[in-house]
C-alpha positions, 0 to 999 in steps of 0.5 A: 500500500502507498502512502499518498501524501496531498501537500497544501504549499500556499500561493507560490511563496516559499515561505507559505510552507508550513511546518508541518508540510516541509517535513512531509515533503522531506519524508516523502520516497516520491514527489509527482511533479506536472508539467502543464506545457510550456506556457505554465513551465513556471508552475513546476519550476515554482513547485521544484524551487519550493523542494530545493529550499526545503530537501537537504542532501538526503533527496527523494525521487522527483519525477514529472509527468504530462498533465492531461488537459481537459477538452474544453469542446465536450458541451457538458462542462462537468462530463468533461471535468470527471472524463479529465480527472479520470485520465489525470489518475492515471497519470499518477498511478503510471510512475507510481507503479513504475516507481514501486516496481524498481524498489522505491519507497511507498511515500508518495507526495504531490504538492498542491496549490494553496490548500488541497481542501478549496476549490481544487480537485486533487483529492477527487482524483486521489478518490479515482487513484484509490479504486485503482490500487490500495492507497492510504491518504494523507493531507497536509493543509495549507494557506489558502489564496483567500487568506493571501489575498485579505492578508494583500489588502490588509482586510477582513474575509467578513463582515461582523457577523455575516456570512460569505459566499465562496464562488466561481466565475462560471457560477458568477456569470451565469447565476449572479450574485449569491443569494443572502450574502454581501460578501463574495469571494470569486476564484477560478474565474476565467476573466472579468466574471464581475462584468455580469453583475449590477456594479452600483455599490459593490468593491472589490479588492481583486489580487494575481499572483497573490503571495508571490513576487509578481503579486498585483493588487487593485482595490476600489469601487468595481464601476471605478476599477473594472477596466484596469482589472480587466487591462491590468489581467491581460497584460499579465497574462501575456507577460507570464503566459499564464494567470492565477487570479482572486478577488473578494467583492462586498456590497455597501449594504454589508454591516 
C-alpha cells in the first residue's frame, strides 16, 4: 500500500510552507511533479524551487509527468471535468507503479496549490487513484489564496457577523450574485466574471499572483476599477503566459 501524501504549499511563496508540510515533503520516497506545457513551465519550476529550499542532501525521487488537459469542446462542462480527472489518475498511478516496481519507497507526495481542501480537485482524483490500487491518504493543509489575498489588502474575509459566499466565475456569470450574502469571494474565474453583475455599490479588492513576487493588487469601487482589472489581467497574462487570479467583492449594504 502507498502512502499518498496531498501537500497544501500556499500561493507560490516559499515561505507559505508550513511546518508541518516541509517535513512531509522531506519524508516523502516520491514527489509527482506536472508539467502543464510550456506556457505554465513556471508552475513546476515554482513547485521544484519550493523542494530545493526545503530537501537537504538526503533527496527523494522527483519525477514529472504530462498533465492531461481537459477538452474544453465536450458541451457538458462537468462530463468533461470527471472524463479529465479520470485520465489525470492515471497519470499518477503510471510512475507510481513504475516507481514501486524498481524498489522505491511507498511515500508518495504531490504538492498542491494553496490548500488541497478549496476549490481544487486533487483529492477527487486521489478518490479515482484509490479504486485503482490500495492507497492510504494523507493531507497536509495549507494557506489558502483567500487568506493571501485579505492578508494583500490588509482586510477582513467578513463582515461582523455575516456570512460569505465562496464562488466561481462560471457560477458568477451565469447565476449572479449569491443569494443572502454581501460578501463574495470569486476564484477560478476565467476573466472579468464581475462584468455580469449590477456594479452600483459593490468593491472589490481583486489580487494575481497573490503571495508571490509578481503579486498585483487593485482595490476600489468595481464601476471605478473594472477596466484596469480587466487591462491590468491581460497584460499579465501575456507577460507570464499564464494567470492565477482572486478577488473578494462586498456590497455597501454589508454591516
Amino acid at each position: 500500500m502507498i502512502e499518498l501524501f496531498l501537500i497544501g504549499i500556499g500561493t507560490g511563496n516559499p515561505d507559505h510552507v508550513t511546518a508541518e508540510a516541509a517535513q512531509a515533503i522531506r519524508g516523502a520516497d516520491l514527489i509527482l511533479i506536472p508539467l502543464k506545457g510550456e506556457d505554465k513551465a513556471d508552475l513546476a519550476g515554482l513547485r521544484r524551487a519550493i523542494c530545493d529550499r526545503v530537501l537537504g542532501e538526503a533527496r527523494p525521487a522527483l519525477l514529472e509527468f504530462d498533465l492531461p488537459r481537459r477538452d474544453a469542446a465536450n458541451p457538458v462542462y462537468l462530463d468533461g471535468v470527471e472524463d479529465w480527472h479520470d485520465a489525470i489518475a492515471a497519470a499518477w498511478e503510471a510512475p507510481i507503479r513504475a516507481h514501486l516496481a524498481a524498489g522505491g519507497g511507498p511515500r508518495v507526495a504531490l504538492l498542491v496549490w494553496g490548500d488541497p481542501s478549496l476549490y481544487d480537485s486533487t483529492l477527487r482524483i486521489a478518490a479515482r487513484l484509490r479504486g485503482r490500487m490500495a492507497v492510504a491518504l494523507r493531507v497536509i493543509p495549507g494557506i489558502t489564496a483567500i487568506q493571501t489575498l485579505c492578508a494583500a489588502h490588509a482586510i477582513p474575509l467578513n463582515d461582523l457577523g455575516a456570512p460569505v459566499q465562496i464562488t466561481t466565475g462560471r457560477r458568477l456569470r451565469d447565476h449572479g450574485w449569491p443569494a443572502d450574502a454581501d460578501t463574495v469571494v470569486v476564484m477560478l474565474d476565467a476573466g472579468g466574471a464581475f462584468q455580469a453583475i449590477p456594479q452600483d455599490g459593490v468593491e472589490i479588492w481583486w489580487g494575481a499572483y497573490v503571495g508571490m513576487a509578481e503579486q498585483i493588487l487593485i482595490a476600489g469601487p468595481l464601476a471605478e476599477v473594472a477596466p484596469r482589472i480587466l487591462e491590468t489581467r491581460a497584460a499579465a497574462r501575456a507577460a507570464h503566459g499564464w494567470i492565477m487570479d482572486i478577488y473578494l467583492m462586498r456590497r455597501a449594504s454589508g454591516g
